[in-house]
C-alpha positions in Angstrom: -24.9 -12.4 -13.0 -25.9 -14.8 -10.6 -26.0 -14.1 -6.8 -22.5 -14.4 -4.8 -22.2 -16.7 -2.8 -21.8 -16.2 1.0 -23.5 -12.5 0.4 -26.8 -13.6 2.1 -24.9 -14.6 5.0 -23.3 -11.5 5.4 -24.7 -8.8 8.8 -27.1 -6.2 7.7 -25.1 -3.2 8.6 -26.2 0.5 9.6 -23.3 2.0 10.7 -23.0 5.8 11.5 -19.2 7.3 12.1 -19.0 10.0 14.8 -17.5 13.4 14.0 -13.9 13.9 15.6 -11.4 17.1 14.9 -9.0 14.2 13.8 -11.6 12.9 10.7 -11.8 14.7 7.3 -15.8 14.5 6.1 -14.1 12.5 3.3 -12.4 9.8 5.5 -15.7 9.7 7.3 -17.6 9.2 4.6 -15.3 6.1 3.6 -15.2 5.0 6.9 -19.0 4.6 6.9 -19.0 3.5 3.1 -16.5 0.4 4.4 -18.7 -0.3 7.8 -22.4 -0.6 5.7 -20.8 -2.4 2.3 -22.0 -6.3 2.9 -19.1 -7.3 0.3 -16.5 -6.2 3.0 -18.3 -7.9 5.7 -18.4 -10.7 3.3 -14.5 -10.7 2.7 -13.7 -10.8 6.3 -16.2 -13.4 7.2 -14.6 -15.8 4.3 -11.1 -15.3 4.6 -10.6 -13.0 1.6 -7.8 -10.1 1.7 -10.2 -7.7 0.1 -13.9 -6.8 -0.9 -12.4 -7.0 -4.6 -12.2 -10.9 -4.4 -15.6 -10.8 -5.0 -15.4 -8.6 -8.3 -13.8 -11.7 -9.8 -15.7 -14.6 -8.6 -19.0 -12.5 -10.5 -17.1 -12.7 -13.3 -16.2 -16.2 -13.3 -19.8 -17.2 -12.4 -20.7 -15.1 -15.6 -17.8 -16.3 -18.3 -16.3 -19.5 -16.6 -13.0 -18.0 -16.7 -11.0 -20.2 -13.9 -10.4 -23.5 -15.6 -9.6 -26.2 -13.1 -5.5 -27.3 -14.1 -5.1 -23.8 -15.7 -2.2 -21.2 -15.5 -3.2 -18.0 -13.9 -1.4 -14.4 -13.9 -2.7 -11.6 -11.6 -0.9 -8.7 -12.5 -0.8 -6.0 -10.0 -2.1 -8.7 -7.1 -1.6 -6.6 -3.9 -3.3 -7.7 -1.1 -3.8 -10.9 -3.1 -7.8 -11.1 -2.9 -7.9 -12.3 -6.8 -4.6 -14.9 -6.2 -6.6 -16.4 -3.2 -10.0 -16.8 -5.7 -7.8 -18.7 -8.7 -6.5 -20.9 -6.1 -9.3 -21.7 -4.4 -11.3 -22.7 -7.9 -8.1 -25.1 -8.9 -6.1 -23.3 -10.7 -2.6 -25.9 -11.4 -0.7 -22.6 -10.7 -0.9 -19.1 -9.7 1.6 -16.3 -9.8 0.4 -13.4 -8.0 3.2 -10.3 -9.3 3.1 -6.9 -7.8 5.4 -3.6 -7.0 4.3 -4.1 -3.4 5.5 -7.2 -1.0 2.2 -9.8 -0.8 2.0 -11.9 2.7 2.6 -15.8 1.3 -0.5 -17.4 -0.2 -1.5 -21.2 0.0 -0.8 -22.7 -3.4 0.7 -19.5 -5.1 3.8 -18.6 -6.6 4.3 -14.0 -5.5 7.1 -12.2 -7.1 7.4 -9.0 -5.9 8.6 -6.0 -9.2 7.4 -4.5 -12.3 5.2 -6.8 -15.1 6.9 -3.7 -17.5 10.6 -5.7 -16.7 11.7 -6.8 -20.2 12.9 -9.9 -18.5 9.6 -10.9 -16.4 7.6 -12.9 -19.2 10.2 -15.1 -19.4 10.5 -15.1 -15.6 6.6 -16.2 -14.9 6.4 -18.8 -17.5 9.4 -20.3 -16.1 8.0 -20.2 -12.7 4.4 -20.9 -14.1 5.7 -24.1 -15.9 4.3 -22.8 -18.8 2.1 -20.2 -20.6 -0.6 -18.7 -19.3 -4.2 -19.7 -19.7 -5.2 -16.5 -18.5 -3.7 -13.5 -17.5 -6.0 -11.1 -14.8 -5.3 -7.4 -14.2 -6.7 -5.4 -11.5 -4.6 -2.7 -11.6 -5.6 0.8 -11.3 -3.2 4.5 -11.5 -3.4 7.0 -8.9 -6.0 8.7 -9.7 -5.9 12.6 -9.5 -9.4 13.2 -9.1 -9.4 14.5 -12.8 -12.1 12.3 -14.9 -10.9 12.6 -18.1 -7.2 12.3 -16.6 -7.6 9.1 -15.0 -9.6 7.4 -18.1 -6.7 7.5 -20.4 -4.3 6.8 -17.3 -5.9 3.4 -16.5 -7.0 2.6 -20.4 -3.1 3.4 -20.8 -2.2 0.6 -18.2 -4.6 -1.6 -19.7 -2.9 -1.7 -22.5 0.4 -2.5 -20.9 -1.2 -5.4 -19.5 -2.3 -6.7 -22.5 1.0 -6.5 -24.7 2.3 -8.4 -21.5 -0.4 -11.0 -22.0 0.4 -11.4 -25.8 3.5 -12.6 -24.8 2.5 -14.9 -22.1 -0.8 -16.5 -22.9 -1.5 -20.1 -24.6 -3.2 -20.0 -27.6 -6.7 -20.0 -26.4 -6.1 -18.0 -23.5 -8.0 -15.5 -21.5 -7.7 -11.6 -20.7 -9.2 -9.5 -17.6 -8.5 -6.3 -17.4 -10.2 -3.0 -15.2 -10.8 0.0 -17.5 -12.7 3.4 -16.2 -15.6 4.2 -18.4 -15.0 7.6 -20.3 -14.9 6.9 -24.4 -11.7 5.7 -25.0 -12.3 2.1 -24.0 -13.4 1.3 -27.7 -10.3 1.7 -28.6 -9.1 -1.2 -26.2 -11.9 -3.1 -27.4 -11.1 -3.0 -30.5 -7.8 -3.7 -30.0 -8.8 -7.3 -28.2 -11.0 -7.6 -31.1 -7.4 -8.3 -33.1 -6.1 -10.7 -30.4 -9.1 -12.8 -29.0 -12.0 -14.8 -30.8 -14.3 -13.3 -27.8 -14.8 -9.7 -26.4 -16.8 -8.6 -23.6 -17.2 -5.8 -20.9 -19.1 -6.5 -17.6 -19.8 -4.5 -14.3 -19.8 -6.9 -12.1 -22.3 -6.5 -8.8 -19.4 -6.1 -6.4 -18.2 -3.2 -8.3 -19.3 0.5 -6.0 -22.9 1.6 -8.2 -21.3 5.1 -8.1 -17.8 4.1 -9.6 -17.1 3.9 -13.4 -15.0 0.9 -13.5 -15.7 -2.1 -15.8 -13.9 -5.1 -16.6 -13.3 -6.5 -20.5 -13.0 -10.0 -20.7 -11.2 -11.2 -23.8 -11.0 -14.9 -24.2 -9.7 -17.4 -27.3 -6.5 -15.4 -27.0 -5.2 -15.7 -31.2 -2.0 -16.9 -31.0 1.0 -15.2 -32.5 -0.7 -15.9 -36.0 -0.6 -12.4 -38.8 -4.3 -11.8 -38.2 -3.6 -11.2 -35.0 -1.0 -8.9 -34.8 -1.3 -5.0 -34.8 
């Protein structure tokens, strides 16, 4: 992937966190991790609600995803780092939806509740004015600190997502969607295999070295044709 932009701008950081009886070695430790990470630094310097804003402008730069005049879904928005990147690369609309309230965005339409309502597809293409040219999932579980655990917990939610984006797409259409890395992401890829001309799986720079998240990127979404279904 090509470098991000505004990275080389961002300070050098070296930043050591004092021991207090009030800090836990593990807040400490993310305290630090937060202070010395240049893609934070980055993210307040430009304006961005969260270091994760930069996860999806790698992947654009890599698979041209954010089509100027498109449609754009970001499920599970929260703070709204990913809404603020579709906007700002032209996007004709953006709806940011999320279980959490999202402070008001420039250019984008935020619906606080639950992608998982039977009545929300119906709900964001009305407010979209139209299907979706691509639909973007950041959303990650709890995790329980349990490896194994929280593979098939996020894989699980991946695969929410993407029934929601079957429904919601344009023919042609785009998917994004985090995963853990553990085994059972085959499966999912197998399953976009079915539903998109294109499958691919990235770790994009922004994502932590030490974390096992990845991103597959689906794109020439099928259409509701047989060969497509399940």
């Amino acid at each position: 992937m090509s470098k991000t932009p505004g990275l080389t701008n961002a300070r050098k950081l070296s930043v050591r966190v004092k021991k207090t009886k009030n800090r836990t070695p593990a807040s400490r430790a993310w305290l630090e991790r937060q202070l010395n990470d240049p893609y934070v630094a980055a993210a307040q310097a430009q304006g961005y609600r969260s270091r994760a804003a930069f996860k999806l402008i790698e992947l654009d730069e890599k698979f041209h995803l954010l089509k100027k005049g498109a449609r754009i879904v970001d499920l599970g928005a929260a703070p709204g780092g990913w809404t603020q990147v579709a906007v700002q690369r032209g996007a004709k609309s953006v709806l940011g939806l999320d279980l959490l309230p999202i402070d008001p965005i420039h250019g984008a339409v935020l619906l606080q509740g639950d992608f998982n309502d039977p009545e929300m597809p119906a709900r964001l293409i009305e407010a979209l004015g139209g299907k979706a040219d691509i639909v973007l999932s950041d959303m990650a579980p709890n995790t329980t600190g349990h490896t194994a655990t929280d593979h098939l917990r996020i894989v699980g939610l991946a695969e929410l997502a993407l029934d929601f984006a079957l429904t919601v797409l344009n023919e042609g259409g785009s998917f994004v969607a985090k995963l853990f890395q553990g085994g059972s992401e085959g499966t999912m890829l197998t399953l976009l295999k079915r539903h998109f001309v294109n499958v691919r799986h990235a770790k994009p720079p922004a994502s932590r070295k030490g974390s096992s998240e990845l991103y597959v990127v689906a794109m020439g979404f099928r259409g509701g044709s047989d060969e497509a279904k399940v």
